[in-house]
MARLOVO-822264 format. One record per atom (N, C-alpha, C, O): residue in three letters; x, y, z. Coordinates in steps of 0.2 Angstrom, whole numbers, plus 5000, padded with zeros to 4 digits. Layout:
BEGIN
alaXYZ...
***
This chain:
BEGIN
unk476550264980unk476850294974unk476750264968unk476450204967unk476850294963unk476650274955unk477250244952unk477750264954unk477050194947unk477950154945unk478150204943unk478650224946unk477750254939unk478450314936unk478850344939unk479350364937unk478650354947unk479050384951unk479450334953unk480050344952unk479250274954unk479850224956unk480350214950unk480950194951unk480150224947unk480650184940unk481050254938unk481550244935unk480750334941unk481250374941unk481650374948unk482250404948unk481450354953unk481950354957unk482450294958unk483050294960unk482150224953unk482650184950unk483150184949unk483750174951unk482850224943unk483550254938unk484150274941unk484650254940unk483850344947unk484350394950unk484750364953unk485350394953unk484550284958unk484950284960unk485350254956unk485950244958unk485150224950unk485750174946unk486250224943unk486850214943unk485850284942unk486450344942unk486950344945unk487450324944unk486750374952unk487150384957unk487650344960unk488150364963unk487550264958unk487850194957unk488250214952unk488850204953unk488150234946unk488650214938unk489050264941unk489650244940unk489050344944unk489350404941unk489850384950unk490450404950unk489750344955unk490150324959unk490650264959unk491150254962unk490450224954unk490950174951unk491350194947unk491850164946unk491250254944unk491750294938unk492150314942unk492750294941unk491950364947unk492450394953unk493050344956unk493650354957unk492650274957unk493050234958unk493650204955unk494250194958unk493350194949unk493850174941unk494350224941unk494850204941unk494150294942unk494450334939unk495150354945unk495650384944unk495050334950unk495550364955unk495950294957unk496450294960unk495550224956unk496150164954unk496650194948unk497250204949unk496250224941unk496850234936unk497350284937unk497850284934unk497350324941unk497650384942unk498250344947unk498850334946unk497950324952unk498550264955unk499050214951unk499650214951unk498650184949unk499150144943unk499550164937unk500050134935unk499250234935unk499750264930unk500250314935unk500750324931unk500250334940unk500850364943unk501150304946unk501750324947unk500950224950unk501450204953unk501750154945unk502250114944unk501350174939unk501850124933unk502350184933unk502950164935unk502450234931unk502850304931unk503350304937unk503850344937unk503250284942unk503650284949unk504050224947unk504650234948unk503750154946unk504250094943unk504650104938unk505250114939unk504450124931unk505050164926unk505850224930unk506450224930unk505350254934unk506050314935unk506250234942unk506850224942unk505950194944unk506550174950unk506950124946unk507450104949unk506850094940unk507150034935unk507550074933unk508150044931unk507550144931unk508150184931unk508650204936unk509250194936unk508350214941unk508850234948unk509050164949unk509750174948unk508850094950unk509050054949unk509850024945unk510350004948unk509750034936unk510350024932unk510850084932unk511450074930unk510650144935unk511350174936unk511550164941unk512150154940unk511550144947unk511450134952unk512050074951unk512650084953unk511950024950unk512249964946unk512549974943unk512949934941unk512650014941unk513450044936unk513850074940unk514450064939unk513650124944unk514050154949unk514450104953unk515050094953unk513750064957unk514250024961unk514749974956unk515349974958unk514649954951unk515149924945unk515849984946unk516449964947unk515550034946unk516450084945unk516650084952unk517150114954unk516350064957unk516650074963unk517150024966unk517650014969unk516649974961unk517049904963unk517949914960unk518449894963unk517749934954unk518349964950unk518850004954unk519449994954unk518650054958unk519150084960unk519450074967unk519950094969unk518850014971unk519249974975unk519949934975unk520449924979unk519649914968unk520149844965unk520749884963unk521349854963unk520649944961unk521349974959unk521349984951unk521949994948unk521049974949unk520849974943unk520850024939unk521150024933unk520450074943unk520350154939unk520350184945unk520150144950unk520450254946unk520350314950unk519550344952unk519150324948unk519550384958unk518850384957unk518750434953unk518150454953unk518950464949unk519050524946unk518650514941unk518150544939unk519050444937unk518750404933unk518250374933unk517950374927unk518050344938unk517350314940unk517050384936unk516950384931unk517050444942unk516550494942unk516250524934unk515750544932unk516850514932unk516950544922unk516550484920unk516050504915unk516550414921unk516150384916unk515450374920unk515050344917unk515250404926unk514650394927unk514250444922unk513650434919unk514750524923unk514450604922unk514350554912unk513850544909unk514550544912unk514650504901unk513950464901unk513550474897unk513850414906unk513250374904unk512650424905unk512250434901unk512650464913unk512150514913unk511850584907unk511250604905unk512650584905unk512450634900unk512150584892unk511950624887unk512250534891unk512050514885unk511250494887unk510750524885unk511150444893unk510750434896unk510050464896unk510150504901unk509550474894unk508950534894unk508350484891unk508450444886unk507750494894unk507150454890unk506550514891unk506550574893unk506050484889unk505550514889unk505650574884unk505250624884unk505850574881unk505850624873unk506350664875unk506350724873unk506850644880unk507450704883unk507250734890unk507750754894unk506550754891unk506550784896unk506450724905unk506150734910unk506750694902unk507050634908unk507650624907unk507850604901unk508050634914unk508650624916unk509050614923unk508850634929unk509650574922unk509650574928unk510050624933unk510150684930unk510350624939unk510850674943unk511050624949unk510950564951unk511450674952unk511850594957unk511950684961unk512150724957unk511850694965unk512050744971unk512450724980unk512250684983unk512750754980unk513150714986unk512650734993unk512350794993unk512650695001unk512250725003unk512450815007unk512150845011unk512850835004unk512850915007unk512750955003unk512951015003unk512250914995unk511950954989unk512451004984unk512251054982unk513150944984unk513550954978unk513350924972unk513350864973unk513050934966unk512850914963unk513550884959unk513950924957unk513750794959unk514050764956unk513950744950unk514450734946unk513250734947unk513150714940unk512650744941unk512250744946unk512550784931unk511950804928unk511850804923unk512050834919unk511150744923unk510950724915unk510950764910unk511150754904unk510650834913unk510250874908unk510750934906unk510850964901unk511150944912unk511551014911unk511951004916unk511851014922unk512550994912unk513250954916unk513451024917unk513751004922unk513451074918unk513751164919unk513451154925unk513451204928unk513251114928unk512751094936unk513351074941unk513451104946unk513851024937unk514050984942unk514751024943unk515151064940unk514750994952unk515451014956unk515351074960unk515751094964unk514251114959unk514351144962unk513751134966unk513451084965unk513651174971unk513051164976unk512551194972unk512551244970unk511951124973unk511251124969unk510851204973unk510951224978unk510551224967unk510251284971unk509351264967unk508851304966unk509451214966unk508751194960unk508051184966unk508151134970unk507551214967unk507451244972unk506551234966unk506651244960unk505851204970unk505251194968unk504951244968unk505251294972unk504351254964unk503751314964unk503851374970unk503851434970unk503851324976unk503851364980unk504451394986unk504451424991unk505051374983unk505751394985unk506051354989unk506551364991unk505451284991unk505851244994unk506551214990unk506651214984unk507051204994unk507551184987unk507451104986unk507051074990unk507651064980unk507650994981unk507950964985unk507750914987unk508450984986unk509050934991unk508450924997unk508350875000unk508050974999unk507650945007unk507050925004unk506650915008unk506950924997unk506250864997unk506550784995unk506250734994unk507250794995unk507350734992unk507750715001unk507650655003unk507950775006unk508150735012unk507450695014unk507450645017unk506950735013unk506350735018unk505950655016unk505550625019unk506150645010unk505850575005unk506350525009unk506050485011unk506950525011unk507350475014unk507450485019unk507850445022unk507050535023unk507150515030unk507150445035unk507450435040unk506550425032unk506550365033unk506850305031unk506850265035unk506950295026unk507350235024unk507750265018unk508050325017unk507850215012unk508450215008unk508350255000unk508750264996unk507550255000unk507250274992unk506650294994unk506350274999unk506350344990unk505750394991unk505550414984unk505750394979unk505150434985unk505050494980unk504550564982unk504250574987unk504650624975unk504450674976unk504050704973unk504050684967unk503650754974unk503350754968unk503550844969unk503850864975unk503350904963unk503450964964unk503450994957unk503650964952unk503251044957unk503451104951unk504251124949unk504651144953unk504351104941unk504851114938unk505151124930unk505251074927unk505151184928unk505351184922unk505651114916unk506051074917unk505251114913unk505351034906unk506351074906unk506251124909unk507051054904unk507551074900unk507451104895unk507251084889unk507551184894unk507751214890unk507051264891unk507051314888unk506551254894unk506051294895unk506051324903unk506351304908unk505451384903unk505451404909unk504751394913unk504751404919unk504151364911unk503551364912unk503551314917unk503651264915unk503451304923unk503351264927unk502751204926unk502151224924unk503051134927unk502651074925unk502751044930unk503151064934unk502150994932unk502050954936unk502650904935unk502950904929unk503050874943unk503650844937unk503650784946unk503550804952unk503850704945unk503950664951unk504650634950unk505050644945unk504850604955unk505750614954unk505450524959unk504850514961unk505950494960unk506150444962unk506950454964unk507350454960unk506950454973unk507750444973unk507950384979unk507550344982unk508550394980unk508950304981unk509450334983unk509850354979unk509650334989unk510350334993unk510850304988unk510650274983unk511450314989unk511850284986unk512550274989unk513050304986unk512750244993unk513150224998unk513650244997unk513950285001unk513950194989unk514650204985unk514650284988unk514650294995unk514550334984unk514550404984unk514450434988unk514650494987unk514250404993unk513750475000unk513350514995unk513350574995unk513050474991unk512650524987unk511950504987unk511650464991unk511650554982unk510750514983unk510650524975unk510750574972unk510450474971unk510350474964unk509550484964unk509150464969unk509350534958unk508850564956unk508550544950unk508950574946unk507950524946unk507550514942unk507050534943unk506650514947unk506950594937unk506450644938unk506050614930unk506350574926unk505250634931unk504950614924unk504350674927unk504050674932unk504150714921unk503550754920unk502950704920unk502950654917unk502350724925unk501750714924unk501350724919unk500950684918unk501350804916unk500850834912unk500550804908unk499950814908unk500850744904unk500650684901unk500250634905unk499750614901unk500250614911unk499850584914unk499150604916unk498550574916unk499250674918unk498650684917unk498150704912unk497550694913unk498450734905unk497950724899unk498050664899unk497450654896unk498350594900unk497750524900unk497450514901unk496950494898unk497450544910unk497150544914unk496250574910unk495750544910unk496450624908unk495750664907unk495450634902unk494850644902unk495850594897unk495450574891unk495350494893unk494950464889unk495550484897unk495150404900unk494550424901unk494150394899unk494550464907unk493950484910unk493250524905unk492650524906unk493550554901unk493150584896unk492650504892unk492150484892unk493350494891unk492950414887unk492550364890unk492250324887unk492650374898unk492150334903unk491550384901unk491150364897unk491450444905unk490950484904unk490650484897unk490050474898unk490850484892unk490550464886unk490050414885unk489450414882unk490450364887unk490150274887unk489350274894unk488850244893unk489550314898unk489150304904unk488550344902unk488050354906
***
C-alpha cells in the first residue's frame, strides 16, 4: 500500500476514534445534567419533607391541629416555586387525594386526575417509582402551569409517613435538552 493510502486510513480511524469519544462525552453529559436535576428536585422533596415532619411533630405535642399543620404546609407549597415558577411542589395522599398543590391549589382535597401524554395517570407512575422502596422518580409528558403544550417534564418523589402521603417535585427538561444540543454542537464544532 502507499503512505497516502495509509495516512488516509490513519486519519479515518482517528476519526472514527474522535466522533466515538464525543458519543462518549456526550452521553456522560446527558447523565450528569439529569442526575444534577434529580439532586435539585430531591433537596427539595427533602426541605418540605422536614418541615412537614416539623408540623407533625407539632401536632403530636398538641400544639396545633392537623388542620393546621395541613394549612401551613398548602402556605409554604403555594409561595414555594423555582425554576422560573414552573417548579412546584404537591403532597398527594396514597389513594391519590391530592393534599397540597404548589401550582394550583383548586387541585387540592380532591382526587388527582392529572394523567401523562399517554393517559397513564400520575398517582401509578409515582406508585410504580415506589414500589420498591421509599423515593423514585419519573419521568413523562406534561403541560408547563398555565400552558397546554406538552413538555418533557421529571418529578422526584418520597413517601411521606407523617401523611400517608407521597411528596412530588416535578421540574421541566426542555432546557436540558437545548444544553444538551448546544454542548454537543460546541463539541462538534471544535472536533
Amino acid at each position: 500500500r502507499s503512505i497516502f493510502t495509509k495516512l488516509i486510513l490513519l486519519l479515518g480511524l482517528f476519526s472514527v476514534g474522535l466522533v466515538s469519544l464525543a458519543a462518549i462525552d456526550g452521553a456522560t453529559l446527558r447523565q450528569r445534567m439529569r442526575e444534577d436535576r434529580i439532586g435539585k428536585l430531591k433537596a427539595t422533596v427533602d426541605l418540605f419533607a422536614s418541615y412537614a415532619d416539623a408540623q407533625d411533630r407539632l401536632v403530636g405535642a398538641g400544639q396545633i391541629t392537623g388542620d393546621q399543620a395541613l394549612a401551613r404546609l398548602r402556605d409554604i407549597a403555594h409561595a414555594a416555586r423555582f425554576d422560573g415558577g414552573t417548579g412546584y411542589m404537591t403532597l398527594q395522599s396514597m389513594d391519590g387525594v391530592v393534599l397540597v398543590h404548589g401550582a394550583d391549589p383548586a387541585r387540592e382535597d380532591k382526587r388527582s386526575t392529572a394523567t401523562d401524554a399517554r393517559g397513564t395517570p400520575i398517582l401509578d407512575l409515582m406508585r410504580a417509582a415506589l414500589r420498591d422502596g421509599d423515593s423514585g422518580t419519573i419521568t413523562y409528558q406534561y403541560p408547563k402551569p398555565g400552558q397546554t403544550q406538552l413538555q418533557p417534564k421529571m418529578s422526584y418523589v418520597q413517601r411521606l409517613p407523617s401523611l400517608n402521603g407521597v411528596l412530588l417535585a416535578g421540574a421541566y427538561t426542555d432546557d436540558l435538552d437545548a444544553d444538551f444540543r448546544a454542548q454537543m454542537l460546541s463539541m462538534a464544532t471544535m472536533t
